[in-house]
Phi, psi and omega in degrees: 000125184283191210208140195268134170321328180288249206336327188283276183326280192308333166298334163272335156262014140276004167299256208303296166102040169196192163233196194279140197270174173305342172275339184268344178293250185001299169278356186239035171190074181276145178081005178256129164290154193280113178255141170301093205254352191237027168276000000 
């Protein structure tokens, strides 16, 4: 069953309890700009 991203996102950042800082953006999603994904 798929899973809609906004649920998928918040499920790891409730997980993880932060979001990703600008340096973890970059590396794991390099040329994409950087978002606040656990706002």
């Amino acid at each position: 069953m798929p899973v809609a991203p906004s649920l998928q996102a918040a499920a790891v950042c409730a997980r993880a309890g932060r979001t990703l800082t600008d340096a973890e953006w970059r590396r794991h999603f390099p040329g994409v700009p950087y978002r606040d994904v656990c706002a």
